[in-house]
Each structure stands twice: as C-alpha cells, then as structure tokens.
C-alpha positions in Angstrom: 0.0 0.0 0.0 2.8 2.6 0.8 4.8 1.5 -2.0 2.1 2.3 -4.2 1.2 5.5 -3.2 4.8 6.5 -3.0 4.5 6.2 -6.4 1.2 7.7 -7.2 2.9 10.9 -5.3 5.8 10.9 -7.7 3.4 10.8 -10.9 1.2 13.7 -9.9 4.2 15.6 -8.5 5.4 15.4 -12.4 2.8 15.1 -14.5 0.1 17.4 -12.1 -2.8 15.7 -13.4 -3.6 11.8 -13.0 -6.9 9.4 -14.1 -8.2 7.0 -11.8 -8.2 4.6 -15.0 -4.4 4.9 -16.3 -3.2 4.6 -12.3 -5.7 1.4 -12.2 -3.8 -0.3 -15.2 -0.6 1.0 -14.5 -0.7 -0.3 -11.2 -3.0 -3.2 -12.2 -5.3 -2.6 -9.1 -9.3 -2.0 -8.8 -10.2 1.5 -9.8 -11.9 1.2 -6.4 -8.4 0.6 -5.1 -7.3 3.9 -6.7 -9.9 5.9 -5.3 -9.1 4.6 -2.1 -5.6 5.8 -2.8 -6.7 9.4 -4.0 -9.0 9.8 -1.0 -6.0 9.3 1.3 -3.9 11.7 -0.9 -6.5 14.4 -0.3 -6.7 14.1 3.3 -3.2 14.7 2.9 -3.7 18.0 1.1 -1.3 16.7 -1.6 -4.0 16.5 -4.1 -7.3 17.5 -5.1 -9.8 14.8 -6.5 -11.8 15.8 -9.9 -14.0 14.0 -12.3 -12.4 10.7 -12.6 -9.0 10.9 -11.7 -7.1 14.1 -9.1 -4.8 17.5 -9.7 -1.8 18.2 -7.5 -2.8 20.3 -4.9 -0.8 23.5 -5.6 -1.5 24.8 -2.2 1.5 22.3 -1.0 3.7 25.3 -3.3 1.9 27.9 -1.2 2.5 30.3 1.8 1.6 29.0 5.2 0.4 25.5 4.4 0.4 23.8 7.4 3.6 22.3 8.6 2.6 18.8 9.0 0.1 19.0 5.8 3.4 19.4 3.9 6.0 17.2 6.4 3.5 14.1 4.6 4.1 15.2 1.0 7.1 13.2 -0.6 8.0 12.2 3.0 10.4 9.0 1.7 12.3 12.0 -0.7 13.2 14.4 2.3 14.4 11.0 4.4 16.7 10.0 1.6 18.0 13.7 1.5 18.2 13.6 5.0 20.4 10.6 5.0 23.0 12.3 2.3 23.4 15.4 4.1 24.9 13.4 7.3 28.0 13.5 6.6 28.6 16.4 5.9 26.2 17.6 8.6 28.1 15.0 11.6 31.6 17.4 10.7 30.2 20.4 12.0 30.4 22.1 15.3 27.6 25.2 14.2 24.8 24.9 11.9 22.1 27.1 11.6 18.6 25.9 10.6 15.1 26.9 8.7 12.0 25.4 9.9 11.4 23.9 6.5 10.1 19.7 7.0 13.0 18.6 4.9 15.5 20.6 6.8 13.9 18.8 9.9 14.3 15.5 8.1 18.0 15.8 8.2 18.0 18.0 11.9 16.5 14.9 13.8 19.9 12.8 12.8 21.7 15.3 14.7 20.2 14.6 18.2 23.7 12.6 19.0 25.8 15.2 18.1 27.2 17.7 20.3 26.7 20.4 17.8 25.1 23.8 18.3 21.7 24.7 16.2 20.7 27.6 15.8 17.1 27.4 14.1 14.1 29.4 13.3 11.4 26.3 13.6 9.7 25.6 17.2 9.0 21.9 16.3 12.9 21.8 16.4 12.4 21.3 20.1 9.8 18.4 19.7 12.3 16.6 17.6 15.3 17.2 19.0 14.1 17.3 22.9 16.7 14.9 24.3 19.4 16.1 21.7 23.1 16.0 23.4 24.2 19.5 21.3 22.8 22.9 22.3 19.6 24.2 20.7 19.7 28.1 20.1 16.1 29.7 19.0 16.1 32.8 16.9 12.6 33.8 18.5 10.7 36.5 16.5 6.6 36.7 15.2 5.4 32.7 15.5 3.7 31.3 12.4 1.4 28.8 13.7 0.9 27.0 10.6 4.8 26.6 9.6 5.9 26.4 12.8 8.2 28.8 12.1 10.0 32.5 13.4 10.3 35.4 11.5 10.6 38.9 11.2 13.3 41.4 12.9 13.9 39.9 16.0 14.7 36.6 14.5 17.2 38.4 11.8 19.0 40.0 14.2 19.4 37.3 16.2 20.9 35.2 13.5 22.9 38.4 12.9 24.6 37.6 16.3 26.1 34.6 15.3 28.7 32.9 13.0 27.9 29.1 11.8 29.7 26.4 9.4 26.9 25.7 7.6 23.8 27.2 6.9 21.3 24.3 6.0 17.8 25.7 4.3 15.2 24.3 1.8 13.5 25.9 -0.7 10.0 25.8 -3.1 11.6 26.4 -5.8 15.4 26.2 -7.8 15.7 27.4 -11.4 18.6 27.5 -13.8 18.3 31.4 -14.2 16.5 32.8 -11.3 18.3 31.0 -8.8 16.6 29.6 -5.1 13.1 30.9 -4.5 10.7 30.5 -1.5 7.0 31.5 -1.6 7.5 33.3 2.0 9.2 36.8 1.7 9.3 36.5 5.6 10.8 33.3 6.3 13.2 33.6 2.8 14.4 37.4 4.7 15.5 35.0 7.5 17.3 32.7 5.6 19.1 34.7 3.6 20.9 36.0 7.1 21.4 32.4 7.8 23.3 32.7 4.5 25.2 35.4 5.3 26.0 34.3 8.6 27.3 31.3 7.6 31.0 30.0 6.0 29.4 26.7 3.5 25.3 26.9 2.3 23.9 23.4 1.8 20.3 23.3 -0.1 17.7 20.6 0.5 15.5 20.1 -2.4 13.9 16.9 -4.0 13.6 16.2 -7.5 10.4 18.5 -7.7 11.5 21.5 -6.9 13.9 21.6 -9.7 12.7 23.9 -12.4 10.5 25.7 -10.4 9.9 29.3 -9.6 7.9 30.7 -6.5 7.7 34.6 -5.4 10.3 35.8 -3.0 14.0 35.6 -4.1 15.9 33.4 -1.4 19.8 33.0 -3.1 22.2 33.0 -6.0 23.2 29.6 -7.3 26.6 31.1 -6.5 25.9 31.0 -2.9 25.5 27.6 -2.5 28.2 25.3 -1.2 26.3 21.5 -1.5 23.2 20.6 -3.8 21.4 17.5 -2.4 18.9 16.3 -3.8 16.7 12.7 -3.7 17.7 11.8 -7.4 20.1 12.8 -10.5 19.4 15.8 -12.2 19.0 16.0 -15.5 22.5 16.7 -17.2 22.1 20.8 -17.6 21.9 20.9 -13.3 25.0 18.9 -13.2 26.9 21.2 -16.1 26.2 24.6 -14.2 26.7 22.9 -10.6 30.5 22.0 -12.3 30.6 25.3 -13.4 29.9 26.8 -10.3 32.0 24.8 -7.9 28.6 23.6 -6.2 28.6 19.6 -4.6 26.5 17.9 -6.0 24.7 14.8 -4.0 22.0 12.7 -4.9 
C-alpha cells in the first residue's frame, strides 16, 4: 500500500494531473483501489480529487500550508535527503537551521551530536528534545501554521552569530532565477542564515527543480552543496560544475 502510493505521489508531482483509470492499469489494481488511494492523498492536502482521476494540490507550493500537511508530502524524498546530508552535517560544530520539514528530516539525525543549532522552527524542540548539542532559537513573530519565526527579532538574532553551515530548503530552484521560497518573511530570515554562515547546503527533492515561487531566497553562487533525492537531469550537473557547487544525490 505505501509503495504504491509512494509512487502515485511521484506521478502527480510530475505530470500534475492523474486518471483513476491509467493509475488502475498502470498499477494493475481495482479503480476502487485507486480511489481509495486518491482519498488518502487528499486528506493529505497533496492533491485534489476531480471528475475521474485528481490535480496536485498547488497549495502544498503555497505560503503557510500547514507544517505537518506538507512534512507528509514526498516524506520518503526528504528522508533519503536527509540521509546524504549526514555526513557532511556529523563534521560540524555550528549549523544554523530553517523550519522547512525537509531541513527537519536531516536536523533529527543530529540529536547525538554535540553540535550547536541555531534554528528558526519551534517543532525543532519536539524533535530534538533529548538532543546531546545545544539548541539556540532565533525567536521572533510565530507562524502557527509553519511552525516557524520570523521577522526582525529573529534576523538580528541570527545576525549575532557565526555558523559552518547554513542548512535551508527551498520551493523552488531554477537555472536562471536561482533559489526561490514563496515566504518573503521566512526567505528574509534565511538569507541572514546565508550570510552568517561559512558553507550553504540546499535541500531540495527532484520536484523543486525547475520551479519558480515569489520571493527571491539565493544565487546559485551562494550555495556550497546541492542535495537532492535523485540525479538531475545533465544541464543541473553542467552549471553545478561550473559553479564549484557539490553535487549529491
């Protein structure tokens, strides 16, 4: 059952619009299965069910979508990113955080570590409540819905400090325009994690390449690591040569 909607995720991620009749002989199950499937998917908020078949949800690329809504969406992607980032994560003494759910993926393997965080997501604590490192907050205006902090305290608090790494996610990475985030609030926060910090590793799965949301968030240039849930098609791995950015996948 997870397997296959694992899957049915990935199509409607890509191709936006599915039938409950292809995914039935595709996946050579009932179209009663399917439905099944697509109600679960809805509950989610991933998707939205129309006549016969279901539309990504394009609220999962929109400000303030509830935090767990979108922790479900592509969950098995940001694990596997979460898992590549270790390493490089595990050699740092200072990181600094965003309160993005694939971001969070990869914070929760850090409980072990005596490392210090400096984040701006509250469900940080949850997750990391019996961590062995040091847990800074940025505090600032709460978002209830993305968990996060944001706004001038929290800049200047990141302001304050100096990390190794600066580990954010993003809605959207293009070729030309760079990292984009559909928050102008929580992307002005990040971008002084950015500044703040010596390396900048980006968190996006294979969905987010390509696309464009509203607020600006960085520069190819100012990104250290790319990692990403699967290879990108060849152009990405050309300008990430080019640009001195790791690539992992």
């Amino acid at each position: 059952m997870k397997n296959r909607l694992e899957k049915i995720r990935e199509k409607i991620s890509i191709e936006k619009r599915v039938t409950v009749s292809d995914l039935s002989k595709l996946y050579k199950v009932t179209e009663e299965t399917i439905r099944r499937d697509l109600d679960k998917l809805e509950a989610e908020g991933f998707l939205t069910r129309s006549f016969g078949g279901a539309v990504l949800n394009n609220s999962s690329q929109k400000e303030n979508v509830q935090f767990y809504k979108r922790a479900s969406i592509n969950r098995e992607e940001k694990k596997k990113i979460a898992v590549l980032a270790y390493d490089i994560l595990s050699t740092k003494r200072a990181i600094a955080t965003d309160a993005s759910t694939t971001v969070m993926e990869a914070a929760k393997l850090m409980k072990d570590h005596e490392m210090i965080i400096l984040s701006a997501s509250t469900e940080i604590f949850t997750q990391l409540s019996d961590t062995n490192g040091r847990i800074i907050s940025t505090g600032g205006t709460f978002n209830y819905k993305t968990l996060s902090l944001q706004g001038s305290v929290a800049k200047n608090t990141v302001k304050r400090y100096h990390v190794d790494l600066a580990l954010i996610s993003c809605k959207g990475i293009n070729l030309e325009l760079g990292v984009t985030d559909t928050s102008e609030n929580e992307a002005e926060v990040k971008k002084c994690m950015i500044e703040q910090a010596k390396e900048v590793a980006l968190l996006a799965d294979h969905t987010k390449f390509g696309r464009t949301a509203f607020a600006h968030l960085a520069d190819l240039e100012d990104l250290t690591y790319l990692i990403t849930d699967r290879k990108p098609e060849d152009d990405w791995i050309e300008v990430c040569r080019q640009k001195g950015i790791k690539l992992i996948y």
